[in-house]
FIKOLZA-1660 file (N, C-alpha, C; in steps of 0.1 Angstrom, whole numbers, plus 5000, padded with zeros to 4 digits):
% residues 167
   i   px   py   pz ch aa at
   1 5008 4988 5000  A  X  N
   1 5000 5000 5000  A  X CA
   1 5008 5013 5000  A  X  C
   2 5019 5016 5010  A  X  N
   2 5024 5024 5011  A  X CA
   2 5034 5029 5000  A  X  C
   3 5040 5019 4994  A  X  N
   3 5049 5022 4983  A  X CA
   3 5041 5029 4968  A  X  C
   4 5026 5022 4974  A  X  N
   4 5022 5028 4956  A  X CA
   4 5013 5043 4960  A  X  C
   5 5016 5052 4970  A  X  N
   5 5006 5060 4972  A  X CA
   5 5012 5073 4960  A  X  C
   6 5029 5068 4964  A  X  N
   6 5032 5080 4951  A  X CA
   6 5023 5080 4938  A  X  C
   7 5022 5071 4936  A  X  N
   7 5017 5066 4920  A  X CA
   7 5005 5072 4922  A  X  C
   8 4997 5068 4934  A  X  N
   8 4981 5071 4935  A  X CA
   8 4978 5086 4933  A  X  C
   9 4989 5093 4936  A  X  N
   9 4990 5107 4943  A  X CA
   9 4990 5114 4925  A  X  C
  10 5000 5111 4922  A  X  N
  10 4999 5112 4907  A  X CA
  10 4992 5115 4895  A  X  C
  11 4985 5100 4899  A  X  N
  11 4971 5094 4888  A  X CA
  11 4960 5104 4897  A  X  C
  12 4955 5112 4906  A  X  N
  12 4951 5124 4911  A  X CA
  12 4955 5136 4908  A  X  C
  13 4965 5135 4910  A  X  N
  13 4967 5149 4901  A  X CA
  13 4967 5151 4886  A  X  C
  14 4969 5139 4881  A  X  N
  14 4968 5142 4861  A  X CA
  14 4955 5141 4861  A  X  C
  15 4947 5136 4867  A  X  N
  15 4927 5133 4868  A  X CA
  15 4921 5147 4871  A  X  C
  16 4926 5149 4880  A  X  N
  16 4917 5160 4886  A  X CA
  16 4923 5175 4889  A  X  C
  17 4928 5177 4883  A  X  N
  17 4936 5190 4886  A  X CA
  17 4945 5194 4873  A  X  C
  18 4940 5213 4871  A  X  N
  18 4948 5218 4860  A  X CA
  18 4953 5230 4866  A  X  C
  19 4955 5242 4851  A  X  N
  19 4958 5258 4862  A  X CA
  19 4948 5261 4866  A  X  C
  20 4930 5255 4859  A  X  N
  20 4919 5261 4869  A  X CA
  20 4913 5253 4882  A  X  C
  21 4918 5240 4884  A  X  N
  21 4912 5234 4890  A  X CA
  21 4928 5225 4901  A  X  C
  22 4927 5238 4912  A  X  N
  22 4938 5229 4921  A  X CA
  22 4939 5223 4931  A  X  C
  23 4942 5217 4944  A  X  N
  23 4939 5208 4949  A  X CA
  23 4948 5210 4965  A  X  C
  24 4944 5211 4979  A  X  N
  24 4952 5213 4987  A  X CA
  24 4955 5195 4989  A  X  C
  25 4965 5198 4999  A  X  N
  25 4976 5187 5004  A  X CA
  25 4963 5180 5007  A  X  C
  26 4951 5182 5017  A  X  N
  26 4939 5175 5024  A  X CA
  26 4931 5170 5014  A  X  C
  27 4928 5180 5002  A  X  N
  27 4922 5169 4993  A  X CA
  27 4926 5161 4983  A  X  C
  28 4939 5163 4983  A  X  N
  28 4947 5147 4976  A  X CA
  28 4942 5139 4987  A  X  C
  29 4948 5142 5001  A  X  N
  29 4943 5129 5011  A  X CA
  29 4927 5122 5012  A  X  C
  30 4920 5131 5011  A  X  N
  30 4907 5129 5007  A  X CA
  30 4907 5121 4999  A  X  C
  31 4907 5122 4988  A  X  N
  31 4909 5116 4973  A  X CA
  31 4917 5105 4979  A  X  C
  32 4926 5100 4985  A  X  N
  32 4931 5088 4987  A  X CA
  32 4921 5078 4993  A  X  C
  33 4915 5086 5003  A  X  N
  33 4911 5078 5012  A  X CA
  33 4894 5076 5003  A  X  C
  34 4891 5080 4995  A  X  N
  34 4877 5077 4989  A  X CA
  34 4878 5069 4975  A  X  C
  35 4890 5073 4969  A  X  N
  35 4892 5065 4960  A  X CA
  35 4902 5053 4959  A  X  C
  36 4909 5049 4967  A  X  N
  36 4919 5043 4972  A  X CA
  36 4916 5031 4981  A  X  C
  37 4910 5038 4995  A  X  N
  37 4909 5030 5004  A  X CA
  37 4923 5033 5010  A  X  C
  38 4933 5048 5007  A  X  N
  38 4940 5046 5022  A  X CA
  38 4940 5056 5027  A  X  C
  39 4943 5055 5038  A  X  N
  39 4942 5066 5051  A  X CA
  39 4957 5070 5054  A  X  C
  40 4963 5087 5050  A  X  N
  40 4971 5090 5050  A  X CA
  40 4973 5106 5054  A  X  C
  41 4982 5112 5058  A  X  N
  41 4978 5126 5067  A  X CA
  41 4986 5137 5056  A  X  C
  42 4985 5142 5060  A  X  N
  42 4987 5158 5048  A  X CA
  42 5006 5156 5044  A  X  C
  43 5013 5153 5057  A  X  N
  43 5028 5155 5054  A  X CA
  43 5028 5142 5048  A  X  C
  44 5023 5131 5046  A  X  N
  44 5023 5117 5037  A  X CA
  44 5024 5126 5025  A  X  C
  45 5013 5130 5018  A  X  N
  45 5010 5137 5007  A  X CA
  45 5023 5147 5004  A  X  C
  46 5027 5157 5014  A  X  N
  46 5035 5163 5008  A  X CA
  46 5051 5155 5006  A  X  C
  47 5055 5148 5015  A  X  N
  47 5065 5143 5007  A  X CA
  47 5065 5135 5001  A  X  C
  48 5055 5132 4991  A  X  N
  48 5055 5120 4982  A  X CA
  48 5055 5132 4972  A  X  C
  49 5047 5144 4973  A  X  N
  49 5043 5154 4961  A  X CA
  49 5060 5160 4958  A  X  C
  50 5065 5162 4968  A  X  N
  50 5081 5171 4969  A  X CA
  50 5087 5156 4959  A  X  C
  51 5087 5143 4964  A  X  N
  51 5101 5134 4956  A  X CA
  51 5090 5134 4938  A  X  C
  52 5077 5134 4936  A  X  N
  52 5077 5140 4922  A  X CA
  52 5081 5150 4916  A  X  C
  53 5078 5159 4927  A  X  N
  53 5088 5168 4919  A  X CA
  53 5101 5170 4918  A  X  C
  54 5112 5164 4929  A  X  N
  54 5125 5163 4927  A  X CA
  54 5127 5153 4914  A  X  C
  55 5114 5142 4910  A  X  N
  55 5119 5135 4903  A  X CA
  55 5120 5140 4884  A  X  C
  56 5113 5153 4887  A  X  N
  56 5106 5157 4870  A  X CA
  56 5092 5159 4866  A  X  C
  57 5083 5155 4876  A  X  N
  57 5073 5159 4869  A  X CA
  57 5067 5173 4871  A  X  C
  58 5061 5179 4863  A  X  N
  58 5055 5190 4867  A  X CA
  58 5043 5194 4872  A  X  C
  59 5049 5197 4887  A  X  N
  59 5038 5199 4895  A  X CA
  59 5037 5212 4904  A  X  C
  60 5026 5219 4898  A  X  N
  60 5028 5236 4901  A  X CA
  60 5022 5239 4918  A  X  C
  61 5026 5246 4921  A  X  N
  61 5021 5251 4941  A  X CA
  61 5021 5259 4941  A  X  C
  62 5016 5270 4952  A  X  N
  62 5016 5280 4962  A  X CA
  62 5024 5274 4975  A  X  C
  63 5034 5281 4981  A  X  N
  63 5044 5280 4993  A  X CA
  63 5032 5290 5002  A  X  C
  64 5028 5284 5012  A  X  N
  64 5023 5294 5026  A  X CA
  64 5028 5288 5034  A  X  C
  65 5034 5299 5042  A  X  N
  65 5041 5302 5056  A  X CA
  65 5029 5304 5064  A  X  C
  66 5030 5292 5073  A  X  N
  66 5024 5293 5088  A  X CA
  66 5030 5288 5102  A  X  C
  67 5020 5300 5107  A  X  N
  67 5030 5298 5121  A  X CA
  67 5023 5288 5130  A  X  C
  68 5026 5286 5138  A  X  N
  68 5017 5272 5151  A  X CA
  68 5025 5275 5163  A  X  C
  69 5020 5273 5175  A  X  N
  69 5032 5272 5187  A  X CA
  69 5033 5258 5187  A  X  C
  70 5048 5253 5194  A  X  N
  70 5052 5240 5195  A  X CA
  70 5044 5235 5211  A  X  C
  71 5037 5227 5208  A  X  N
  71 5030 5222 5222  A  X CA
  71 5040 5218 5233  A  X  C
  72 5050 5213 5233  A  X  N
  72 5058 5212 5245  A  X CA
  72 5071 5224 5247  A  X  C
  73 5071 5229 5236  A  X  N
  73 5085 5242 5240  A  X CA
  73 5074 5256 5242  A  X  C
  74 5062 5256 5238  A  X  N
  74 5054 5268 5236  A  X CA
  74 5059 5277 5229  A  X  C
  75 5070 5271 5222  A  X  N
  75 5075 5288 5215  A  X CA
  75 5072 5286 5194  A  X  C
  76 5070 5297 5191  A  X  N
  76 5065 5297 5179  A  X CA
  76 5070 5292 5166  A  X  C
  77 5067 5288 5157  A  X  N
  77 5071 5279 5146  A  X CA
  77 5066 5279 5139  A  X  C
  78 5076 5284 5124  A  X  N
  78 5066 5285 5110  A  X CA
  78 5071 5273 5100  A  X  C
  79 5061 5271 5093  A  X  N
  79 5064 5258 5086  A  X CA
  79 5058 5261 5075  A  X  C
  80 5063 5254 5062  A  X  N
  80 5056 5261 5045  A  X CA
  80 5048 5248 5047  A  X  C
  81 5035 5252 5037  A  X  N
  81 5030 5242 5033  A  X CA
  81 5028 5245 5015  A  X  C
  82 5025 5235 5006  A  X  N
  82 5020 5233 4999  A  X CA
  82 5005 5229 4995  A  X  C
  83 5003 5245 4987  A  X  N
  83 4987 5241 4983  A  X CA
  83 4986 5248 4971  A  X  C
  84 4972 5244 4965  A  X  N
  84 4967 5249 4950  A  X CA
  84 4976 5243 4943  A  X  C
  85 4978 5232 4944  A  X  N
  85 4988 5219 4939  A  X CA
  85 4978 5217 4924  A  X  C
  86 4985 5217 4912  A  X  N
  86 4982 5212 4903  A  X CA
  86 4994 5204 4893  A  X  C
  87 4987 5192 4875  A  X  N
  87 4996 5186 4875  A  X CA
  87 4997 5200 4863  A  X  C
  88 5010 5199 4852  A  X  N
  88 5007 5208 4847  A  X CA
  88 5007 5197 4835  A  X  C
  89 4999 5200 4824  A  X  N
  89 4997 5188 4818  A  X CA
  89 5008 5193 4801  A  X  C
  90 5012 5184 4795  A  X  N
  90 5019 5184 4783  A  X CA
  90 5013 5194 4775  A  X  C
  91 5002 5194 4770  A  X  N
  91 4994 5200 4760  A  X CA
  91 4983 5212 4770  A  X  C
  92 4986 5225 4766  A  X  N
  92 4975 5232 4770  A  X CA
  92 4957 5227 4758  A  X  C
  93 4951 5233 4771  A  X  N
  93 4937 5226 4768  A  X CA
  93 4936 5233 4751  A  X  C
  94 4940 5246 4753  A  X  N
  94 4934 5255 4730  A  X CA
  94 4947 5245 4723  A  X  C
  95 4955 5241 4727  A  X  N
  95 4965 5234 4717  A  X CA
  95 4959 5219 4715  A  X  C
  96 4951 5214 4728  A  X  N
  96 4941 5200 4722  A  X CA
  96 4927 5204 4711  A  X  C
  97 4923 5215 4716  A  X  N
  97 4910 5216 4706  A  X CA
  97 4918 5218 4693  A  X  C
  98 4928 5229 4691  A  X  N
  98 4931 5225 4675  A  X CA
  98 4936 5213 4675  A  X  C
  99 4942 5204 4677  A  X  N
  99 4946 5191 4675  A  X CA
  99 4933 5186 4666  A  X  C
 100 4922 5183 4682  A  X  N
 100 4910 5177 4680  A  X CA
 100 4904 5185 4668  A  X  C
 101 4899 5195 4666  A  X  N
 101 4893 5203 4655  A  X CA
 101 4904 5197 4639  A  X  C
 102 4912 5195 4640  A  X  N
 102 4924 5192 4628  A  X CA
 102 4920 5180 4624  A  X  C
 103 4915 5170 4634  A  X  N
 103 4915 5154 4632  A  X CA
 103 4896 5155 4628  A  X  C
 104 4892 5164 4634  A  X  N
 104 4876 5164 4629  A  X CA
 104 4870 5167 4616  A  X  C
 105 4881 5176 4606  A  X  N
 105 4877 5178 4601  A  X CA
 105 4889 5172 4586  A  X  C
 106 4896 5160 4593  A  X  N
 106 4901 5159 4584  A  X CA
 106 4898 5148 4578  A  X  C
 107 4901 5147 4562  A  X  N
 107 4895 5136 4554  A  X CA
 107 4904 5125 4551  A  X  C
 108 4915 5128 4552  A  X  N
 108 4921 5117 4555  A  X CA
 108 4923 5102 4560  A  X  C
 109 4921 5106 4572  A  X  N
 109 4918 5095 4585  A  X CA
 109 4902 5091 4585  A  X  C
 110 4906 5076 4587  A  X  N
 110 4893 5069 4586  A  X CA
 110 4887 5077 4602  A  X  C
 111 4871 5074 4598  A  X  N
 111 4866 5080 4613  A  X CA
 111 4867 5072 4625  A  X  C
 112 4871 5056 4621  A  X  N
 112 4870 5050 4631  A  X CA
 112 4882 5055 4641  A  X  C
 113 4898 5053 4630  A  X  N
 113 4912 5060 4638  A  X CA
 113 4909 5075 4641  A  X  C
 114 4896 5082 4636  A  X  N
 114 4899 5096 4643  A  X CA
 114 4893 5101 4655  A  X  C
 115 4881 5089 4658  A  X  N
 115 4873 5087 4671  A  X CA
 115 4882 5084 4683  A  X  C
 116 4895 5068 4680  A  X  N
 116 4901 5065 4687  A  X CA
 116 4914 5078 4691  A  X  C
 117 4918 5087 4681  A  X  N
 117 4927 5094 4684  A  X CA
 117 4922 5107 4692  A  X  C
 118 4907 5109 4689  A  X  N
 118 4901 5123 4695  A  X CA
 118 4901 5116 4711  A  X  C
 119 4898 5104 4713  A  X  N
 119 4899 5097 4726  A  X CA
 119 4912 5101 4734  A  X  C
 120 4922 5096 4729  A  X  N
 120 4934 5096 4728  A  X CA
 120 4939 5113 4736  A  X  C
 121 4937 5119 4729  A  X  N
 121 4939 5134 4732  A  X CA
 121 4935 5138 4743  A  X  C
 122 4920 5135 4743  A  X  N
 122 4912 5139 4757  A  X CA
 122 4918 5136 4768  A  X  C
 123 4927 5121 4766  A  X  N
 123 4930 5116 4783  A  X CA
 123 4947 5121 4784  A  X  C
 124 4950 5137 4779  A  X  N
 124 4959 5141 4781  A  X CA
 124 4960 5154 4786  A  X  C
 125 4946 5156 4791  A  X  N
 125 4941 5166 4797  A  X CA
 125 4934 5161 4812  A  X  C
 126 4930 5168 4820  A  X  N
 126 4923 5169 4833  A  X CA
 126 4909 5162 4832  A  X  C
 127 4899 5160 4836  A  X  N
 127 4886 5152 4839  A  X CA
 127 4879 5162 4832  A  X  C
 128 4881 5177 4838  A  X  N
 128 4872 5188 4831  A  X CA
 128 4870 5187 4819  A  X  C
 129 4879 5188 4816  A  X  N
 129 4883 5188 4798  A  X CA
 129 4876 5181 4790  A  X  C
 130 4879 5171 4795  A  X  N
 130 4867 5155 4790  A  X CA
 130 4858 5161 4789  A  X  C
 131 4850 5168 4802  A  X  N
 131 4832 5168 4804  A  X CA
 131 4831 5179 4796  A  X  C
 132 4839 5189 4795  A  X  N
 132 4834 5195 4780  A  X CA
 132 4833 5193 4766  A  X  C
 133 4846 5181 4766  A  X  N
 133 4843 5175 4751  A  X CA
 133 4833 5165 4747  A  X  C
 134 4825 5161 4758  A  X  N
 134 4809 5155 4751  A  X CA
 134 4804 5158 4742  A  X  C
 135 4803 5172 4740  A  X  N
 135 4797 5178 4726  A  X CA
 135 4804 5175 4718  A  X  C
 136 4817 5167 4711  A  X  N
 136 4825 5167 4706  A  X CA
 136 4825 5153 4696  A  X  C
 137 4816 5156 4684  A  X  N
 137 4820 5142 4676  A  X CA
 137 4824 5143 4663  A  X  C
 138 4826 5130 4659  A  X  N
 138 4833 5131 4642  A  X CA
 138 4824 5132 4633  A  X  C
 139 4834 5139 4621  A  X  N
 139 4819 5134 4610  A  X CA
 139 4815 5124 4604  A  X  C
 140 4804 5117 4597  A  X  N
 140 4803 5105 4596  A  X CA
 140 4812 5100 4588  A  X  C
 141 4812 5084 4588  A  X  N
 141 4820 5076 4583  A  X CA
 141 4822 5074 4566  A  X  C
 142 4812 5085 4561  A  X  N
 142 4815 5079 4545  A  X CA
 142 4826 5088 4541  A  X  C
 143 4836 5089 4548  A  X  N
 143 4846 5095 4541  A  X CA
 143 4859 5086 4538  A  X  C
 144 4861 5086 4528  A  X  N
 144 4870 5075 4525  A  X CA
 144 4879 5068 4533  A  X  C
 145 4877 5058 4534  A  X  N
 145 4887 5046 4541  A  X CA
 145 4899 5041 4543  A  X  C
 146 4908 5043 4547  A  X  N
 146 4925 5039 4545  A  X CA
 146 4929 5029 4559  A  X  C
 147 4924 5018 4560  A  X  N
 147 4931 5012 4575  A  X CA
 147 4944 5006 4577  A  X  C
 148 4948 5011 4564  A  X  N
 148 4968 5010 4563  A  X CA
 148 4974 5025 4564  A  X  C
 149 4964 5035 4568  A  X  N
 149 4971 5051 4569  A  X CA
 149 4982 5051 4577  A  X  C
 150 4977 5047 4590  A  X  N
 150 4993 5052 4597  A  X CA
 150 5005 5042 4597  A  X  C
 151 5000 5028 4591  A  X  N
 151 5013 5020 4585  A  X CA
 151 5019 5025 4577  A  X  C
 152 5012 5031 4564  A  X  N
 152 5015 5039 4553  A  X CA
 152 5028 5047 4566  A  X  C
 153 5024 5059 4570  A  X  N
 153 5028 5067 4572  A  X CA
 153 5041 5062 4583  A  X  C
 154 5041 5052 4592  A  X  N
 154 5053 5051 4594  A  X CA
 154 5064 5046 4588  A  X  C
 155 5060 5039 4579  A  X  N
 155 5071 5033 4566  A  X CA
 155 5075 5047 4560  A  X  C
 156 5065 5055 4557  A  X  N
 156 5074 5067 4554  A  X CA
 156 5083 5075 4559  A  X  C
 157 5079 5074 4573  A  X  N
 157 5088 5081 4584  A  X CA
 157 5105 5073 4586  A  X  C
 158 5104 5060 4586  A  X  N
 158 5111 5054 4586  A  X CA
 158 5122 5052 4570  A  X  C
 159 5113 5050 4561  A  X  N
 159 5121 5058 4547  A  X CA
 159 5128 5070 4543  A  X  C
 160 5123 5078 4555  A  X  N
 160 5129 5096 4553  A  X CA
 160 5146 5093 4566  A  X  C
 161 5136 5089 4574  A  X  N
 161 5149 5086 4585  A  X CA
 161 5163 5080 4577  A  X  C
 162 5162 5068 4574  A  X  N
 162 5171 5060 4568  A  X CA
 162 5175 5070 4554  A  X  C
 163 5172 5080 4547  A  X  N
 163 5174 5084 4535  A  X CA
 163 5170 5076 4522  A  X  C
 164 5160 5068 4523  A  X  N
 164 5158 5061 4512  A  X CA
 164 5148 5067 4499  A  X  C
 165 5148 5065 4494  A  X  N
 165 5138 5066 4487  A  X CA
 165 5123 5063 4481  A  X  C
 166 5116 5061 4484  A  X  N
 166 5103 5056 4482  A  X CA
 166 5094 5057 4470  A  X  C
 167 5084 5041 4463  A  X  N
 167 5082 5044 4452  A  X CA
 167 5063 5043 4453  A  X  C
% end
């Protein structure tokens, strides 16, 4: 349990959290404990969030300074916390809709690969994201058929790499 909460912690933050939607240290814990089934306290969360980020991923915060007295010395103590934790995701959300708008209206791609690719895109974004692209479908299928397109095209890619020539 404990070794995979990093991972859990993670797959929460690429789900649910962008630059409009961010998330304090309590409600990742929340989220652990409702979607998970574990029970873990706020400093769990934050050093699992701090070794993601020492490891690379991008993960945006707010630093607040608070102060508390120490219950046995009574004397005063500030400590940072991290909050408004979000993931930052590869693709901003207008750089998916032209993607997705590019693949909608293009005639190329059979509609089946452009259904599975508009899928594709969406789960590279936040939850939000998703729930606004329900309105979001292809045009119908009678547009010419290729289910060797992206074979095509990697043999091409792989023909240009190598310098070959292609006939």
């Amino acid at each position: 349990g404990k070794k995979v909460i990093i991972l859990y912690i993670l797959q929460i933050l690429r789900k649910y959290t962008d630059l409009n939607h961010t998330m304090t240290q309590q409600q990742i814990a929340e989220k652990l404990r409702s979607d998970y089934g574990l029970d873990v306290n706020r400093s769990t969360v934050r050093r699992n969030v701090t070794d993601l980020i020492d490891a690379g991923y991008d993960i945006q915060y707010t630093e607040v300074v608070r102060t508390h007295t120490d219950r046995k010395t009574g004397e005063k103590e500030e400590n940072t916390v991290y909050t408004n934790l979000y993931f930052e995701h590869e693709f901003t959300e207008p750089e998916l809709h032209m993607l997705i708008d590019g693949l909608l209206f293009s005639r190329s791609v059979p509609y089946k690969q452009r259904k599975q690719l508009i899928d594709k895109l969406g789960k590279l974004s936040s939850a939000y994201f998703n729930q606004r692209m329900n309105h979001v479908h292809c045009m119908s299928a009678d547009s010419p058929q290729n289910p060797e397109l992206f074979h095509t095209i990697d043999i091409l890619d792989e023909a240009i790499t190598a310098g070959k020539q292609v006939e």
